[in-house]
C-alpha positions as CSV (number, residue, x, y, z in Angstrom):
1,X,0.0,0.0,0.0
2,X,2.0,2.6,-1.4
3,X,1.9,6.7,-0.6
4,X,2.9,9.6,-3.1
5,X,2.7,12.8,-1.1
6,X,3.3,15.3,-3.5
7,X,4.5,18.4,-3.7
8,X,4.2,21.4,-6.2
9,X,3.8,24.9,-6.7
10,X,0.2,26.0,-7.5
11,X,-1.1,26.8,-11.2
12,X,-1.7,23.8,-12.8
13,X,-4.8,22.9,-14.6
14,X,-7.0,20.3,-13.2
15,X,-5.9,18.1,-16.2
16,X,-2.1,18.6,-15.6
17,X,-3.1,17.1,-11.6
18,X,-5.1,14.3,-13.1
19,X,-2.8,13.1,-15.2
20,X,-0.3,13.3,-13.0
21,X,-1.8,11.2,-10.3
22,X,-2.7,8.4,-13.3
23,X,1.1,8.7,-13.9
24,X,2.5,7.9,-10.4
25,X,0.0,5.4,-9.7
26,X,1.5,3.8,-12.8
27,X,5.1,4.2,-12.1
28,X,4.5,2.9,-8.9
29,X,2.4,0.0,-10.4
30,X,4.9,-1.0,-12.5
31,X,8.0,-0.4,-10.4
32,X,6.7,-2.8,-7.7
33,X,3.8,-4.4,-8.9
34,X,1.5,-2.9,-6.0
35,X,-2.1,-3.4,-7.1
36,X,-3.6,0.1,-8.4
37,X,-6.3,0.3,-5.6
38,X,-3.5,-0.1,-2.7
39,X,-1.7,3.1,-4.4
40,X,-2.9,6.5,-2.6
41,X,-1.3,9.9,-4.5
42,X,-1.7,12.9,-2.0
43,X,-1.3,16.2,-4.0
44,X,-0.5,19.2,-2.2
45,X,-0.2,22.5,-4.1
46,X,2.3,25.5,-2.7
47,X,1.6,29.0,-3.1
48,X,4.9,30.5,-5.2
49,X,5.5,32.6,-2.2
50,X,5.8,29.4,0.6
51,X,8.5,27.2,-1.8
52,X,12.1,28.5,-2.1
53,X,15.0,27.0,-4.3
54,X,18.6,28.6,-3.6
55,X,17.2,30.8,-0.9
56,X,14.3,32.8,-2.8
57,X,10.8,32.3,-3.6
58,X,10.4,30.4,-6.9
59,X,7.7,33.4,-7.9
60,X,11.2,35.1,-8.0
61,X,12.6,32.9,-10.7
62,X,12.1,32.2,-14.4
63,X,10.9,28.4,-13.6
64,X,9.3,27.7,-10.5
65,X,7.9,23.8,-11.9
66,X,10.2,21.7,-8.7
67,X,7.7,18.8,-7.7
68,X,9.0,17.1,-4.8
69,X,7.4,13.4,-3.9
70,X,8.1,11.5,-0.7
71,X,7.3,8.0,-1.3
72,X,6.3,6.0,1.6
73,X,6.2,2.2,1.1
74,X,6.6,-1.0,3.5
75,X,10.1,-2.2,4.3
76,X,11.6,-4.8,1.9
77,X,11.7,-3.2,-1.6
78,X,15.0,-4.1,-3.4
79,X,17.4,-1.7,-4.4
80,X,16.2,-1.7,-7.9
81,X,12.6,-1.3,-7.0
82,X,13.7,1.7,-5.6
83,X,15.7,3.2,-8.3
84,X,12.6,2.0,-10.6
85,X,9.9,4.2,-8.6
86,X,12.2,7.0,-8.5
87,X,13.1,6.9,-12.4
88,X,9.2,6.5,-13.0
89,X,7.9,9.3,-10.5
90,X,10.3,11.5,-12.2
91,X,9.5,10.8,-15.6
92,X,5.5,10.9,-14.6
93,X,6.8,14.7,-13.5
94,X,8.0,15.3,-16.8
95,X,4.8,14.0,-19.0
96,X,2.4,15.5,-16.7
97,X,3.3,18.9,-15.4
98,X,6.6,19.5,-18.9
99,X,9.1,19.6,-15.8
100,X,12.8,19.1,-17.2
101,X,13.8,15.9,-15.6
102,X,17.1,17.1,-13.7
103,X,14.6,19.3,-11.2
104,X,12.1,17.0,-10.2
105,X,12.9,15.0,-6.6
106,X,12.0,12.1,-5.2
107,X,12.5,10.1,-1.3
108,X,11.5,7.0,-0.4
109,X,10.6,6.1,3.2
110,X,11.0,3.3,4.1
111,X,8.1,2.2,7.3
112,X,8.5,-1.5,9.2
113,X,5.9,-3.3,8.9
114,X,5.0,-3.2,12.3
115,X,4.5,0.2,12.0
116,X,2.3,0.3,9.2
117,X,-1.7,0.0,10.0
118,X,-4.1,-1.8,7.4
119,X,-7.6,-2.0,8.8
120,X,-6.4,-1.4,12.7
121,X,-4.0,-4.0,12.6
122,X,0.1,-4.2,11.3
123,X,1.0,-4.9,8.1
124,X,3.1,-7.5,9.7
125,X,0.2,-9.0,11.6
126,X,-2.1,-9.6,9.0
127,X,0.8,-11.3,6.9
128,X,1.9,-8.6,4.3
């Protein structure tokens, strides 16, 4: 049961959002094979005045487009899982939103199983 909570600065269309949650549910599908229902995408869209690169507001600079997505995912991907679901996220940043690939960012975290709650109980305790 993968999480995307995704970051970027406001003004884009409703289109440009939909599209990009279809696109890092895909990359995440693919990247670890987690069934499309268990993916959750979280978009969270910054004012150009609360997001600063280099020490000034992006509203200050000639491209402000820097999506950001923490990844949160149970413990025991593989290392190239990993790389998979960042190269995919970025490239889903790219198609949806035209951002050029070296500014997009991406984290995985990493949460035990025992700390990850399906339905009230661990993932660990209900076998996943």
């Amino acid at each position: 049961m993968p999480f995307a909570q995704v970051h970027i600065t406001e003004g884009h269309s409703p289109e440009q959002k939909r599209v990009l949650i279809e696109k890092i549910t895909q990359a995440v599908h693919d990247s670890i094979g987690a069934p499309k229902p268990n993916i959750r995408v979280w978009l969270r869209e910054l004012p150009k005045t609360d997001y600063g690169i280099g020490g000034e507001l992006v509203e200050a600079l000639d491209d402000a487009n820097a999506p950001f997505a923490q990844m949160f995912m149970m413990e025991g991907r593989t290392e190239e899982q990993k790389a998979a679901v960042i190269e995919l996220v970025s490239q889903a940043f790219v198609t949806a939103l035209g951002t050029a690939l070296e500014k997009t960012r991406v984290w995985i975290t990493e949460v035990p199983k025992t700390n990850w709650g399906i339905g009230g109980k661990t993932a660990k305790n209900i076998g996943r």
